[in-house]
N, C-alpha and C positions, 0 to 999 in steps of 0.2 A: 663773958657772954653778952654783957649789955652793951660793950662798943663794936661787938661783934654786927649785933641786931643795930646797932643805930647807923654803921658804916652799907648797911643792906640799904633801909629805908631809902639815904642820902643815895643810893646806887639805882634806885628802883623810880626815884623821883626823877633823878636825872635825866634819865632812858626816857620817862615818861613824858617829860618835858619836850621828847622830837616826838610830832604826831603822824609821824614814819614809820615807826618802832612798836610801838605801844609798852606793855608792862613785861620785863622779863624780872624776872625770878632765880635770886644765883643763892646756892648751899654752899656751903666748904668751911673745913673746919678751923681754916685762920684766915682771917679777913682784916687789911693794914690797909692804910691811904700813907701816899706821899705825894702833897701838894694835890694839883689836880687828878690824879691817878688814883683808882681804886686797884686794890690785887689781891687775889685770893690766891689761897697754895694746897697743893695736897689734895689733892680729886675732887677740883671744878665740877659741879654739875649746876648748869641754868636751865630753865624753861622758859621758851615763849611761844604762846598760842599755842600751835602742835608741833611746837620744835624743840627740840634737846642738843645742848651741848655740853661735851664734857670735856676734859683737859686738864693734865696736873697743873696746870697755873694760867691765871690771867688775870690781864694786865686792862684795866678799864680809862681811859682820857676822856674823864666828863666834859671838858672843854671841846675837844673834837670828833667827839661821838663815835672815837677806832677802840675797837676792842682788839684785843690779841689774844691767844691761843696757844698755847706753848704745850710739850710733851704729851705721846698719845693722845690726838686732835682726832675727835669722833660727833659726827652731825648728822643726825636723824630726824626726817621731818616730811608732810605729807604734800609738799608741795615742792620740794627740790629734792636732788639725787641725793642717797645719804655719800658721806665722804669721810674718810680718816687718812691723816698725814700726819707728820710731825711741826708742822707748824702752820698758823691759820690766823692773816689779820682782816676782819671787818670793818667797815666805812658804814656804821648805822644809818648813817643821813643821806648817804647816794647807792644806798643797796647792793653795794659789792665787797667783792673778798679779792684777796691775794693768798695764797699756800703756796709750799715748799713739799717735795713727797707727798703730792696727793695720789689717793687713791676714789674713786669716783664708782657709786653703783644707783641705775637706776630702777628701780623693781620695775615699771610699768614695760620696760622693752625689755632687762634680764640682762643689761652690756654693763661691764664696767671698764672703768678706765685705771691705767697707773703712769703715771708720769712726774718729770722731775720741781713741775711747778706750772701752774696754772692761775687764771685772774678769770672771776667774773664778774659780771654787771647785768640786773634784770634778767636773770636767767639766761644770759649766753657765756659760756664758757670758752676762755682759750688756752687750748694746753699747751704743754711742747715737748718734745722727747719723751711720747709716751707709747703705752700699749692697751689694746684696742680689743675685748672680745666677751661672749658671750660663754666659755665653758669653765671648768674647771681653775680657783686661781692659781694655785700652787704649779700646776703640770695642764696648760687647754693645750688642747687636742690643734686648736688655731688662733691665729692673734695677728692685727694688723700694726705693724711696728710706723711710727710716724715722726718726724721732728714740730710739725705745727698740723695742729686741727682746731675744729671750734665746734661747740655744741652746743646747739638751743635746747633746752628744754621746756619754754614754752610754745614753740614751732614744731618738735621733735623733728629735727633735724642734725644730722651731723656730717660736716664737709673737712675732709682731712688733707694735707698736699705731701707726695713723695711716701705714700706707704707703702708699704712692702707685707705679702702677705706669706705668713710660716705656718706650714705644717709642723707640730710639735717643734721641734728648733731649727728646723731646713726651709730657707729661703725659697717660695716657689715661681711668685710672682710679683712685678711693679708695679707701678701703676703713679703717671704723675699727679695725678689728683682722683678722687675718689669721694662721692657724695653719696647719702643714702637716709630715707625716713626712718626714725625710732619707732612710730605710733604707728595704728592700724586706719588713722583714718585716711580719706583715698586724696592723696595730691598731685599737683603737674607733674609730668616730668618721665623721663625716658627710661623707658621698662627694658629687659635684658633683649640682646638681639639674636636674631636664628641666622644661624651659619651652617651651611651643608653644602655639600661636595657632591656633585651628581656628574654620569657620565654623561649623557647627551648637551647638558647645559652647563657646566664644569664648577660653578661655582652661585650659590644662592646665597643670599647676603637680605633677612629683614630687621630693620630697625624700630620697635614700634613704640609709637610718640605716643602718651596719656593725658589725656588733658579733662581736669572735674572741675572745672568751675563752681558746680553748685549739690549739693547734697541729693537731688532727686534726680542730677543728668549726670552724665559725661560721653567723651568721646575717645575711641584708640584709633589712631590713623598707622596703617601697616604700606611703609614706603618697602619697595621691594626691587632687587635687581637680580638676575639673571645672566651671567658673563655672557654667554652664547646666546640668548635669546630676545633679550627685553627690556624691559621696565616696566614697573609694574603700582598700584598703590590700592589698596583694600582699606575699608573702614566701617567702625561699628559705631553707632547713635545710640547709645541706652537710658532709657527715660526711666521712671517712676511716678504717675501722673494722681494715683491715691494711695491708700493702703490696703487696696486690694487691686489693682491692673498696674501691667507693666509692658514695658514695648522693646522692640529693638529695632533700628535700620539699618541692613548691612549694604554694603555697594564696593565696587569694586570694577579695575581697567586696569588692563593690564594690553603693550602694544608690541606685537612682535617685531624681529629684525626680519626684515624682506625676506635674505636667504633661508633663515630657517623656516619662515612659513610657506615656502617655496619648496625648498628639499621635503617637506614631510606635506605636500598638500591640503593644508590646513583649506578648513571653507571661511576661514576668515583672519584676517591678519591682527587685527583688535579685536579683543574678547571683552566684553563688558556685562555688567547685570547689577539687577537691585532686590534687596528681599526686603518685608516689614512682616515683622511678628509682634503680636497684641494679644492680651488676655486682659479680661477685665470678666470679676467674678459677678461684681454686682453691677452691671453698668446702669440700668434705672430702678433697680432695688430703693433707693435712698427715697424716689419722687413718689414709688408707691406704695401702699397697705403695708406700715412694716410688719414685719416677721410671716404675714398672710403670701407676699410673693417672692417668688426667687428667680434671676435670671443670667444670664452669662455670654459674653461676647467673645469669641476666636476668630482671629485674622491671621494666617500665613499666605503671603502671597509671595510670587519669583518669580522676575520676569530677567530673560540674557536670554544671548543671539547664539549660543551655543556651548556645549559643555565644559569646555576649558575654561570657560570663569572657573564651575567647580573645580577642576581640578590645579588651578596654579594656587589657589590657596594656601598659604605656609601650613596652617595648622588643619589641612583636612584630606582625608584619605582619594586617592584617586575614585572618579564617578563609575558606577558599579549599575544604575537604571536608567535607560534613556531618555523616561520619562522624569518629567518636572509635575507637579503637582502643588497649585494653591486651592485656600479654604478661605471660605469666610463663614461661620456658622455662630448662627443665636439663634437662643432659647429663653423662654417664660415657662413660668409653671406654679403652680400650688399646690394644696393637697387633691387638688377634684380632676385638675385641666395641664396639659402639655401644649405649648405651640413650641416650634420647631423650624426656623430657616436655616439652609443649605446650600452651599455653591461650592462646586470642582471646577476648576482649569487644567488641564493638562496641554504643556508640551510636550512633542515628541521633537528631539533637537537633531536626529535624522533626517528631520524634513526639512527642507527649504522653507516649507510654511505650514500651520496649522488651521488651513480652513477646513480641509475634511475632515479634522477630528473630532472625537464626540465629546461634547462637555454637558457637564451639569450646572444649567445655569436657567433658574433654579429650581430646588425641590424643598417642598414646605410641607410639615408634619402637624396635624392634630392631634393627640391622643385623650381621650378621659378616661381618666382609671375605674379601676372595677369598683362599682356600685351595687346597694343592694336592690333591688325590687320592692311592689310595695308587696308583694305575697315573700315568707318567711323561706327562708333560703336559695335563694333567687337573688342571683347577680348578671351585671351585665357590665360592657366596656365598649368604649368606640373607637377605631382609628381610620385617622382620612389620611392618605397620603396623595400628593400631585408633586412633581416632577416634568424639568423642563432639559431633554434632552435636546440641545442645540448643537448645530452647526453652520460654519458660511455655506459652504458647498456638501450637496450630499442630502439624502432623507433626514429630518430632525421629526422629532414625535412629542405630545403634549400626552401624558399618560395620567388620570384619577384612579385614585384606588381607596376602597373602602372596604373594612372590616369589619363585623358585627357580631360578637358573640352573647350567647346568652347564658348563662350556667346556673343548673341545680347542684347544690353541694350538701352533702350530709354524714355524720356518724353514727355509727351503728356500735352496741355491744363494748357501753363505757369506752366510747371513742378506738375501739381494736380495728372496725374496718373505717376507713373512709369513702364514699361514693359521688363522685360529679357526672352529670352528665348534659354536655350542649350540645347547643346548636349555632354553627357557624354559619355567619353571612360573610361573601365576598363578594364584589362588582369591583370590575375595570374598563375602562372606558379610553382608548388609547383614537387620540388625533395625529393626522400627518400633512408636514410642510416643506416642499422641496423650494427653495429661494423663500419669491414671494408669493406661491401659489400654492393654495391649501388642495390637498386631494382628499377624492372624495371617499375613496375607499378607508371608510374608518375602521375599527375594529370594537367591538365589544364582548366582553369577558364577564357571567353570572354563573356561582359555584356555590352551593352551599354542604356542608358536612355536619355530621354526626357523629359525637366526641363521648363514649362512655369510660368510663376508668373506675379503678380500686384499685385503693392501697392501702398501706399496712406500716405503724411504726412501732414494732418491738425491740423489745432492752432486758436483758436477762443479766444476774449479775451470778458469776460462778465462785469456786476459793480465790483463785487469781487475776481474774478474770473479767472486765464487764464486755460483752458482746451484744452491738447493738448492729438490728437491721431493716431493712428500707426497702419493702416491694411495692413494685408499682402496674400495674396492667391497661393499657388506653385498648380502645377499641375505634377505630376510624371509618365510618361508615357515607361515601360521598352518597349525596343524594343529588341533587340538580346540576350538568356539568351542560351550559351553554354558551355556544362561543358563535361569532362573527365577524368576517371582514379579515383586515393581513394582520396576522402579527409579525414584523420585521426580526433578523434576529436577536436584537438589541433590546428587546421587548420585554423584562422580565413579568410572569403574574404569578397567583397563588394556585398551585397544581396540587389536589389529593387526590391517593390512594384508597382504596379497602385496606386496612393493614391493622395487624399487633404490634405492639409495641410494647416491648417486656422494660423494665429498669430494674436491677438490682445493686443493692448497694448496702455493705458491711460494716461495719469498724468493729475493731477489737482494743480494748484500754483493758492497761495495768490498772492495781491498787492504787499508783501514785499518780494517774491521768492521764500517762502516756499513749496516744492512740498507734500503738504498734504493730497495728497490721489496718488494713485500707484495702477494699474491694469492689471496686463499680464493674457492670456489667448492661448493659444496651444491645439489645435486636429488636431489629421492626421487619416486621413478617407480611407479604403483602400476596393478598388474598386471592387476586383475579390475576396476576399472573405467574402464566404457569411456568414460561421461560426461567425468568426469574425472582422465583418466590421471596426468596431471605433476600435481605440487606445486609449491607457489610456489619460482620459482630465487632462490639468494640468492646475491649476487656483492660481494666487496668488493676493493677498489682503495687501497691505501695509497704515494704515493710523497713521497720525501724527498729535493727538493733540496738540502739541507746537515742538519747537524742541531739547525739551528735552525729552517728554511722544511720544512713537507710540508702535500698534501692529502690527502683521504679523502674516500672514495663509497662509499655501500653503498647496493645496488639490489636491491629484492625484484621479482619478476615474478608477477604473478601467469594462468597461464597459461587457467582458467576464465574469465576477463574477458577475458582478450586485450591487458592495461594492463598499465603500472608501477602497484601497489600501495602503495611505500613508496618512495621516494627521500632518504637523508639526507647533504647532502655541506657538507666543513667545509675551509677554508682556516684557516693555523695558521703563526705567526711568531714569537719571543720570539729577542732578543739583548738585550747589554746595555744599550738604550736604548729598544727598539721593542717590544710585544706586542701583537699582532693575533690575534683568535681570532672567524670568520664562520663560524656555521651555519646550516643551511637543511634545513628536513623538510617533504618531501612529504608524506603519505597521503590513498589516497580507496581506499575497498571497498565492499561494501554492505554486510558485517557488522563497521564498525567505525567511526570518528567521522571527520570530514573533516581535515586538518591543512593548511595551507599557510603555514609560519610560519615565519621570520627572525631570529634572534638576530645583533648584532656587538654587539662589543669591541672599542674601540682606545687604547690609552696611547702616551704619548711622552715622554721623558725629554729637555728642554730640554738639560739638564746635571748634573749630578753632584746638585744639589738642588731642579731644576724639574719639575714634569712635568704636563701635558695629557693627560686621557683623557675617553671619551666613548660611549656605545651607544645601541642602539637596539632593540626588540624591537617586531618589525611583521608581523600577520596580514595576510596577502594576501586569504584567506579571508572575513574579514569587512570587508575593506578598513577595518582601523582602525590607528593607532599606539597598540600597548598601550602604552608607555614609550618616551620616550628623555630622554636622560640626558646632561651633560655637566660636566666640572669641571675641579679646578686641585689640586696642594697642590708644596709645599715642605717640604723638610726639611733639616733641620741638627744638628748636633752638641747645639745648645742647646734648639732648639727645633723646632716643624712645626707646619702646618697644613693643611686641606681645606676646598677649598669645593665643593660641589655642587648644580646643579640637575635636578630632576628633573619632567617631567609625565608622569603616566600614567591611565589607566583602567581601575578594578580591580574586578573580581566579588567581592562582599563577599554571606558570610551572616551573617545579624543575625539574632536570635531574633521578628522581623517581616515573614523571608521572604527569601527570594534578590532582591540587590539590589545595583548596581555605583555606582560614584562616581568622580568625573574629582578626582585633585589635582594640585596646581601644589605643590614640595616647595624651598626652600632651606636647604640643612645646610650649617653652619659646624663644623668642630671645630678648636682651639687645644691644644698641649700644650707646655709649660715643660718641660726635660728636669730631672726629678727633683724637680719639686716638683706638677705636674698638670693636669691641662685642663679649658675652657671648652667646652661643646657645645650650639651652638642651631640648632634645626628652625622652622623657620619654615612651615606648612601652610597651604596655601588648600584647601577642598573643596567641591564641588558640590552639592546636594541628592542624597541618595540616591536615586536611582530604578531600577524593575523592572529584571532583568536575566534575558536568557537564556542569555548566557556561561556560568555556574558550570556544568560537569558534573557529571552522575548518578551517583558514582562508587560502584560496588558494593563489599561485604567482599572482603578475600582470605583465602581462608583456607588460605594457604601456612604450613607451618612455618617461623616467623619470627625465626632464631636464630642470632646468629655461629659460633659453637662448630661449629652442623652444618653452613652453608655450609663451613669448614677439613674439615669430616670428607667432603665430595662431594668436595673436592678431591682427595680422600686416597685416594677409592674410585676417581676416576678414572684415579689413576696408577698405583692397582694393575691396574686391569680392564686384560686386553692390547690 
């Protein structure tokens, strides 16, 4: 034992003597020196740092700092891949190995290697006559069979020459060389390409280049070719400029071939555009009152000469609205005050040019949330709104609007009834400017109402039972309705009624909280007129078999017809094998578009890695199948894939008119876990021809902003 421990010491000083090394640590239960050689026998095990090796023998050259490794060679360690082979010699002093039979795994990608011998140095690896994969060792599912590769593991990268890729033991594919990142973090280099087979343009072909220089940019450039049509080149800018805003610029040219912009009367032979999108949550949060203000900035903006940018984009569905629409909206706010800016652009790529159309540019929001009074339940609230509807040519109008409420709010009878009653202010002041000449016919708009309400929140709890419910009764009483001057038809103001307005609303819960049954109900009853009294009823119906199975219905009535209006009812399933999601939307009115349309979904999970799904999207209406859809995929540990078929018939605008096309769609996607996937589309298409599917879809010019939807929400929980 004691020349045991003194042949250690002499072994542990040695090592420690290269300050490359530091101190390793060897056990084993017979320990000999001959000459400068230390050798242990009989299950090796050393440690150093967080490294383990172990080996029925080895063989130590304190003189030239090679250890050796001999039978069952096993290396585990938290900075290089662990490895077992039958033979393993170390260069302590220039930090590499040579093996024989190595076997190579690395936890952080999940790849391991086996091949017939390999040498590394500072973590780069060169193997040779090895194999290459992520599943199963004994039987993977795939393996890249190679004569020489090399793998960094402090790069994670691995480039291998002449491998050959197997399904289970059948040879599918070559490949003369083949490179690919182990890590997840983002590097240069050439992402998978799209290849699709189309009939009018025979053959699409994109390559798309990756390039991240720096951890808070990068850029994907998408070169693009078209046999029959073009050339083409798309590209995304994506930034990261804090930790909370983020941008993107997309752009894109794409230049037609003469002939085919000629045979299909294109309005323009080069199609070009640029988009920036911007979000920034706090943009001068940071400079003000912290935690006192909050504010947020949105930028979408798009500008192209016509629709075909959108639609030659590899990765985006053909253009379905004529209009283009950009944003720029910010907002401030605290707990007291709202401000509010706003601007819409709309193109319409129909037109040669957009000077007569109407933009919003701009409209800016004040609000101050509900306050109390200095008398005891007594609150008030204010909102200004101004809006600049602009155009080059054509009436433009400057329109102020102001809201004034004021509310009493009370409960009655240990809070059983509730009672508010206001008084609304409105005023609108609308200005008009044709070029640069203001006319004088202005218009002004003063309204006030009378807002009385009760309601009611009962909870009753039964054996099984709790049932809880929500009535509500307004009473709308306009008092002063004066008006002056034009209002254009573009002119929106605030119009009341005399009218009821009923709200009812249900839920029913189980013992264990399930609310399985849901009941809203809405009419507003309007009082002066006689034509027509009632407003459409709105009724919705939500019940839940489990909480996985419920349906839904919601029914508009519309009582001037004497019809259902709108009918939308959806069946709904998901457990851990099944999802099922069926919708179906009536509508028919005279002042809105006919609907009679069908949406299903349905998946199914064979087993733990199979699964069948499948839809279908069918107008009744026009008695056509828009789409349906069916496919397959698999997944697993190592690997997945999808197959899908798709035919549909789809309303396409082209810069040569509204126009629809039938295709027949096969998509493949493959994905290798952790090295990358194969994706082919395979496209049949029809001749384009007229279509009168696209709808006429008009601007909205709603203020179009995250920020102030959270701030309605905000108004609504304060208003009693």
């Amino acid at each position: 034992m004691f020349k045991a421990l003194t042949l250690f010491f002499i072994f542990s000083s040695a090592i420690f003597a290269n300050p490359l090394s530091g101190i390793y640590e060897l056990f084993a239960p017979e320990i000999y020196s001959e000459g400068d050689k230390v050798i242990a026998v009989g299950g090796v095990v050393i440690y150093h740092k967080e490294s383990i090796f172990s080996a029925r023998k080895i063989i130590y050259n304190q003189k030239s700092s090679i250890l050796e490794l001999i039978g069952d060679v096993y290396v585990s360690s938290s900075t290089i891949p662990q490895t077992k082979n039958d033979y393993l010699k170390l260069d302590l002093k220039k930090d590499r190995f040579d093996g024989d039979k190595l076997f190579l795994f690395d936890k952080a990608s999940d790849l391991w290697v086996r091949g017939e011998s390999a040498t590394s140095s500072n973590g780069r690896y060169k193997l040779r006559d090895a194999t290459l994969s992520s599943c199963d060792v004994k039987d993977p599912d795939w393996q890249f069979k190679f004569n020489r590769g090399v793998y960094n593991s402090k790069k994670e990268y691995v480039s291998l020459s002449n491998p050959t890729f197997y399904f289970k033991k059948v040879p599918l594919l070559y490949f003369p060389w083949l490179a690919f990142p182990t890590g997840t973090t983002r590097t240069t280099g050439l992402l998978r390409p799209y290849i699709g087979f189309e009939n009018s343009e025979n053959l699409l072909f994109v390559q798309p280049v990756f390039i991240a220089p720096s951890k808070n940019w990068d850029i994907e450039l998408f070169p693009q070719i078209r046999l029959n049509r073009g050339l083409g080149l798309y590209g995304n800018f994506r930034f990261v400029d804090t930790n909370h805003s983020s941008g993107v610029l997309k752009f894109g040219l794409f230049d037609e071939k003469n002939d085919y912009a000629t045979r299909h009367n294109l309005k323009n032979s080069v199609h070009k555009g640029v988009e920036f999108k911007y979000k920034n949550s706090e943009l001068l949060t940071s400079y003000l009152k912290k935690g006192k203000y909050q504010d947020g900035l949105l930028i979408d903006y798009t500008n192209l000469n016509d629709i075909d940018y959108v639609n030659l984009k590899h990765d985006s569905d053909y253009a379905v609205n004529k209009l283009i629409t950009s944003k720029l909206n910010y907002y401030i706010s605290d707990e007291d005050e709202y401000l509010g800016l706003y601007s819409k652009y709309f193109i319409d790529t129909e037109k040669l040019n957009n000077d007569d159309t109407l933009q919003t540019l701009p409209s800016f929001q004040y609000h101050k949330f509900t306050k109390n009074l200095p008398w005891d339940n007594f609150l008030y609230s204010i909102d200004y709104k101004f809006k600049n509807n602009y155009r080059k040519e054509g009436l433009r109008a400057y329109q102020h609007e102001i809201s004034l409420p004021i509310i009493y709010n009370r409960s009655f009878f240990d809070e059983f009834i509730n009672f508010s009653a206001s008084e609304n202010l409105y005023y609108s002041r609308v200005r008009y400017q044709e070029g640069n000449t203001t006319i004088d016919d202005h218009a002004n708009y003063f309204s006030n109402y009378h807002n009385l309400s009760v309601s009611s929140d009962l909870s009753k709890k039964y054996e099984n039972f709790i049932h809880n419910m929500q009535i509500g009764v307004s009473y709308i009483i306009p008092s002063v309705d004066n008006q002056n001057g034009y209002f254009a038809d573009f002119i929106p103001f605030n119009l009341e009624q005399k009218s009821v307005r009923i709200k009812f609303n249900e839920y029913f819960y189980d013992n264990d909280g399930l609310d399985f049954l849901t009941h809203r109900l809405s009419q507003n009853i309007y009082l002066e007129d006689t034509d027509n009294s009632l407003d459409d009823l709105e009724n919705e119906i939500i019940y839940k078999f489990s909480k996985d199975f419920y349906v839904r219905n919601t029914i508009i009535y519309s009582h001037e017809h004497k019809k259902l209006k709108k009918i939308q009812s959806g069946l709904y399933y998901k457990d851990s094998y099944n999802n099922i999601r069926i919708d179906h939307t009536f509508q028919e009115a005279l002042e809105i578009d006919k609907i009679n349309y069908l949406t299903a979904n349905l998946s199914r999970k064979i087993d733990r890695r199979y699964e069948v799904f499948g839809g279908i999207d069918y107008d009744f209406d026009l008695s056509f199948t828009k789409e349906w859809r069916v496919g397959w995929s698999m997944k697993k540990r190592c690997w997945d894939y999808n197959v899908r078929y798709a035919h549909s018939v789809t309303p396409s605008l082209t810069s040569g008119g509204t126009q629809s096309l039938t295709r027949q769609t096969i998509y493949f996607f493959i994905r290798l876990a952790n090295i990358g996937g194969f994706e082919m589309k395979n496209e049949k298409e029809s001749a384009l021809e007229n279509s009168e599917i696209l709808p006429d879809v008009q601007p909205d010019d709603t203020p179009d902003i995250e920020p102030q939807e959270q701030v309605e929400e905000k108004l609504e929980e304060k208003l009693p």
